[in-house]
Backbone bond lengths (Angstrom), bond angles and torsions (degrees), N, CA, C in turn:
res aa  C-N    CA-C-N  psi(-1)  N-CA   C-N-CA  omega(-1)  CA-C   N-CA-C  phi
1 X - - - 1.434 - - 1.519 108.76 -
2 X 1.265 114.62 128.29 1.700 129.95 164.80 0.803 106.09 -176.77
3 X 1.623 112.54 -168.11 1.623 147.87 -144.53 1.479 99.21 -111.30
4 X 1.436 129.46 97.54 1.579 117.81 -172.76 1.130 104.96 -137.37
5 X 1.541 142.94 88.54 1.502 169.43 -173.11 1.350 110.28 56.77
6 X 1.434 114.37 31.46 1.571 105.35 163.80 1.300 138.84 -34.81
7 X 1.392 109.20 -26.10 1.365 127.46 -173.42 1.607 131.19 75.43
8 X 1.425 108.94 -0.18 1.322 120.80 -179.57 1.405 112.78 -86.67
9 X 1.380 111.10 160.46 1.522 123.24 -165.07 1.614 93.54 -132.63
10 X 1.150 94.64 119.65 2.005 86.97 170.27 1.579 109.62 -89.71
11 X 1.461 100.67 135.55 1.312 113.76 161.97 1.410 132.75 -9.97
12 X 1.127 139.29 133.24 1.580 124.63 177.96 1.817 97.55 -112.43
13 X 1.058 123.70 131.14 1.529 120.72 165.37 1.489 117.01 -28.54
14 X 1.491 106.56 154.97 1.087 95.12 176.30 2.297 119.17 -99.47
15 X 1.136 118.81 3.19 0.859 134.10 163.31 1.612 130.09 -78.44
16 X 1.139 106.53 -0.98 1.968 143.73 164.97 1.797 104.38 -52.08
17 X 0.669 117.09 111.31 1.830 125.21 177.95 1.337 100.58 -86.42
18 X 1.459 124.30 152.89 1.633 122.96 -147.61 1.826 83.71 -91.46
19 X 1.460 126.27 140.27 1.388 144.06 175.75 1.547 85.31 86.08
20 X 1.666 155.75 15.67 1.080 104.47 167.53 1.817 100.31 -113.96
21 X 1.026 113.86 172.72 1.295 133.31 -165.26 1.566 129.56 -94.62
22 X 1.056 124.55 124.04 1.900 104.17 167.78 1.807 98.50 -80.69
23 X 1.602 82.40 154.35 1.639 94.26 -173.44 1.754 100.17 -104.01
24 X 1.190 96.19 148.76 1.750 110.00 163.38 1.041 106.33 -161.42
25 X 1.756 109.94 151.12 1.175 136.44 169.15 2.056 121.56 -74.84
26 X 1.453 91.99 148.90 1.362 88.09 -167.88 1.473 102.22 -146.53
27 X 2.066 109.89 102.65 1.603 100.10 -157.35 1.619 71.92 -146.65
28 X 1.688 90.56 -177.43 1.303 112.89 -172.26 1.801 97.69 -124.10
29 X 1.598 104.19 113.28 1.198 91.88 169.73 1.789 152.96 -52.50
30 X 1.399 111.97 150.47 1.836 94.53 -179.44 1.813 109.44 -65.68
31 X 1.424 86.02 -176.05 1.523 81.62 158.94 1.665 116.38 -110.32
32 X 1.195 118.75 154.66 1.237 119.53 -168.14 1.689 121.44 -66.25
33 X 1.205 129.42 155.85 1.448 95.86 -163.98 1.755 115.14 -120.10
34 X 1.869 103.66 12.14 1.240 105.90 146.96 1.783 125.54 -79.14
35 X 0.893 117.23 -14.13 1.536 127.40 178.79 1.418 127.70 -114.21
36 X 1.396 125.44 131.24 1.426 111.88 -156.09 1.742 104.29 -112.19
37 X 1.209 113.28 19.48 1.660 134.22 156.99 1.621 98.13 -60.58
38 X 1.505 108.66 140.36 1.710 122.64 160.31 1.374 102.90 -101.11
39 X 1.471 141.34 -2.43 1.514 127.48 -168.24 1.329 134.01 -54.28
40 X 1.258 103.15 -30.75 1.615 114.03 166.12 1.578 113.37 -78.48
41 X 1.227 107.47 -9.90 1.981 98.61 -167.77 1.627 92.41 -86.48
42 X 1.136 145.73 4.33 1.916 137.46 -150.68 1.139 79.23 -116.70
43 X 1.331 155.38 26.20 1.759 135.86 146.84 1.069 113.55 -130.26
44 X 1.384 114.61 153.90 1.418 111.66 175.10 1.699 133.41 -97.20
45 X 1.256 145.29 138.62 1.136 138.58 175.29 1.467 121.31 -94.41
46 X 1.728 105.25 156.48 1.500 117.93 -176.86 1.175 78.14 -136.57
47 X 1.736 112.38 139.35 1.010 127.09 164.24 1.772 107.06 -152.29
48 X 1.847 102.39 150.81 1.730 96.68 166.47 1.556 124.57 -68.09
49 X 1.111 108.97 147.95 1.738 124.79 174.30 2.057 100.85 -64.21
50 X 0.704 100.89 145.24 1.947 81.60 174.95 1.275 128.90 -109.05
51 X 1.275 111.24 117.89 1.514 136.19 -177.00 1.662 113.03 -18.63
52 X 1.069 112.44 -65.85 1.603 137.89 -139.92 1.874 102.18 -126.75
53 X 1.276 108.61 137.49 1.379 100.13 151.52 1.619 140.47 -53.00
54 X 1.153 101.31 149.18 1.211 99.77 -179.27 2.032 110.68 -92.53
55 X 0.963 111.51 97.85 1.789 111.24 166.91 1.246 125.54 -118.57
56 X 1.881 101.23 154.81 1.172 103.45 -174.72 1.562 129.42 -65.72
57 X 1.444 117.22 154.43 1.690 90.35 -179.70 1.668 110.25 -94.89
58 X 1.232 108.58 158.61 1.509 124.72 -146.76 1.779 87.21 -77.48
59 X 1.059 143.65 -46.58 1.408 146.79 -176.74 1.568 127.67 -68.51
60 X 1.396 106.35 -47.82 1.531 118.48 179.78 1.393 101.27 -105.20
61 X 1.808 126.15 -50.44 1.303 101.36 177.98 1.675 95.10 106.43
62 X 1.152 121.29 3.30 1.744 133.17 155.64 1.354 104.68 -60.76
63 X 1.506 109.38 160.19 1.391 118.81 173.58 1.346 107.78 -112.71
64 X 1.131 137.09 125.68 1.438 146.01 -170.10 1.423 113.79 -168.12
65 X 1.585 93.81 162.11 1.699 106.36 178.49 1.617 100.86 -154.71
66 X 1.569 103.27 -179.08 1.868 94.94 -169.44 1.609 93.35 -127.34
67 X 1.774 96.65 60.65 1.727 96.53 159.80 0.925 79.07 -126.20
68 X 1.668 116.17 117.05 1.465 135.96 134.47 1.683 124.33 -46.03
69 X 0.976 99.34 -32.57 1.762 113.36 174.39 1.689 103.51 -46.95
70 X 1.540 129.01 -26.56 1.380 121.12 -166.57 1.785 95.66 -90.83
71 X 1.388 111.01 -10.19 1.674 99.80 -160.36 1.924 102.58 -74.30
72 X 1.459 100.01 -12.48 1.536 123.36 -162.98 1.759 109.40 -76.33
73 X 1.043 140.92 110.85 1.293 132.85 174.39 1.974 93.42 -135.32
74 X 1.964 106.92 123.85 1.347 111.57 -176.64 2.228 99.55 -97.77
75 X 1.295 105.23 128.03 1.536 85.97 -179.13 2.032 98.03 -97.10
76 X 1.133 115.40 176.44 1.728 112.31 -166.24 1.590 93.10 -177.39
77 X 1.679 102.74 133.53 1.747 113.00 -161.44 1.581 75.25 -69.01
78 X 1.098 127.92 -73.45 1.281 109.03 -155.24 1.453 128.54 -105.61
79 X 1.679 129.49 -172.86 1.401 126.38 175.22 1.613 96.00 -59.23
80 X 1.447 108.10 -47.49 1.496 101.58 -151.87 1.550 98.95 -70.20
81 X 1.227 129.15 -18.48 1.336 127.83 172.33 1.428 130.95 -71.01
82 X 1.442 108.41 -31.26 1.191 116.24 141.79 1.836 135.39 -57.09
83 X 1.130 115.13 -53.49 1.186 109.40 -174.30 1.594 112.86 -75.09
84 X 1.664 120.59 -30.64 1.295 108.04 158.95 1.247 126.10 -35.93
85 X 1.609 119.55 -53.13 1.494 152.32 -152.05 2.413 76.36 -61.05
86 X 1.134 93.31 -98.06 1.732 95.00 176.22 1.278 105.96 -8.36
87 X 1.397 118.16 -90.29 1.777 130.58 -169.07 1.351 110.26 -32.91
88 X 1.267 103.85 -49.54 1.958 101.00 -171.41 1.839 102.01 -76.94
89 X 1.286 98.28 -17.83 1.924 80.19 175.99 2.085 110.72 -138.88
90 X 1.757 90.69 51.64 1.465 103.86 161.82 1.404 111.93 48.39
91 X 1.365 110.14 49.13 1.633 112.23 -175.10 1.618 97.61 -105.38
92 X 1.601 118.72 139.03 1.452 108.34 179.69 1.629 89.66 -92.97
93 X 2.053 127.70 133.08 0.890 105.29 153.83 1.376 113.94 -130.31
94 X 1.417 105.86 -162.06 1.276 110.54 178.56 1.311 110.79 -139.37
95 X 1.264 125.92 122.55 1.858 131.33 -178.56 1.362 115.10 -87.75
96 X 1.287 117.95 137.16 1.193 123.63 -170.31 1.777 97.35 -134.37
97 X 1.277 98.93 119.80 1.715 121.46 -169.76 1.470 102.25 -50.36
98 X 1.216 124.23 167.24 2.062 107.91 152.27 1.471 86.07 -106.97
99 X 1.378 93.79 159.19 1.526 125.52 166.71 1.675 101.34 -68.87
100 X 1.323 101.95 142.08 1.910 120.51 -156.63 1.622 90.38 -110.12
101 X 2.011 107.52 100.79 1.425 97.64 -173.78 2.077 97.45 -65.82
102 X 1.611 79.23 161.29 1.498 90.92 173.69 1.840 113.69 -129.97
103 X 1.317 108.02 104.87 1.421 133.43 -171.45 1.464 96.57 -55.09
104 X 1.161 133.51 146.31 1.689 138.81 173.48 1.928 96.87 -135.69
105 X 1.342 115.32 93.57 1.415 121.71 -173.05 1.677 104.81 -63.06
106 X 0.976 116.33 117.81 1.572 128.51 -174.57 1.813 116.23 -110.57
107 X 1.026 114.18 160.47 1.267 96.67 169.50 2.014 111.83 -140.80
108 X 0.896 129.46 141.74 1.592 131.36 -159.24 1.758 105.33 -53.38
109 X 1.399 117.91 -33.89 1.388 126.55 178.34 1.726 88.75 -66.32
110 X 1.074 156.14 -72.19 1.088 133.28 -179.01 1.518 138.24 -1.25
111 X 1.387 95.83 -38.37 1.459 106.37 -155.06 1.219 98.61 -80.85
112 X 1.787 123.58 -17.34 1.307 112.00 -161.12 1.862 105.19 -123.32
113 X 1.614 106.15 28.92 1.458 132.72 179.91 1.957 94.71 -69.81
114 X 1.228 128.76 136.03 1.309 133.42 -170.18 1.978 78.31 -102.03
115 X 1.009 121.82 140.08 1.500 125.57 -173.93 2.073 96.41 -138.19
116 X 1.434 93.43 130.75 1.561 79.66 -166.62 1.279 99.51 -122.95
């Protein structure tokens, strides 16, 4: 699932000063750490930075705010698909690497090594 020449341009606020930018983030998710599947970590995300605080509401006691910009998450096979996605529609972002798991090959006889 993504965004692949739709041709649409999202809106920019109207409180935006001419050269400045909305910001979003542009990372590759972890993997979750009840589940030992990677399927969700192989795409990348664009998402908005958020406008406004987030508060509770005074009646129910929900947490909310009225930047719609957070309800938005773009998924894209790749980095480079992402960061085009920004450039062609004046998005300021910022990339954030994933952390590079690091495998430590073990073996089950280990476990029962007396280590002194």
């Amino acid at each position: 699932m993504g965004v692949v020449g739709t041709g649409l341009r999202l809106a920019q606020p109207a409180d935006l000063q001419q050269g400045e930018y909305m910001r979003v983030r542009v990372y590759q998710p972890a993997k979750t750490a009840v589940q030992s599947g990677r399927r969700k970590t192989k795409y990348w995300i664009v998402e908005y930075e958020p406008n406004e605080r987030r508060e509770p509401d005074r009646l129910i006691g929900w947490i909310g705010s009225g930047d719609t910009d957070q309800q938005l998450q773009l998924r894209f096979p790749t980095r480079e698909a992402a960061i085009d996605y920004c450039e062609r529609n004046n998005l300021d972002y910022v990339v954030r690497e994933p952390h590079r798991r690091v495998v430590k090959p073990k073996s089950y006889a280990e476990n029962f090594i007396s280590r002194l």
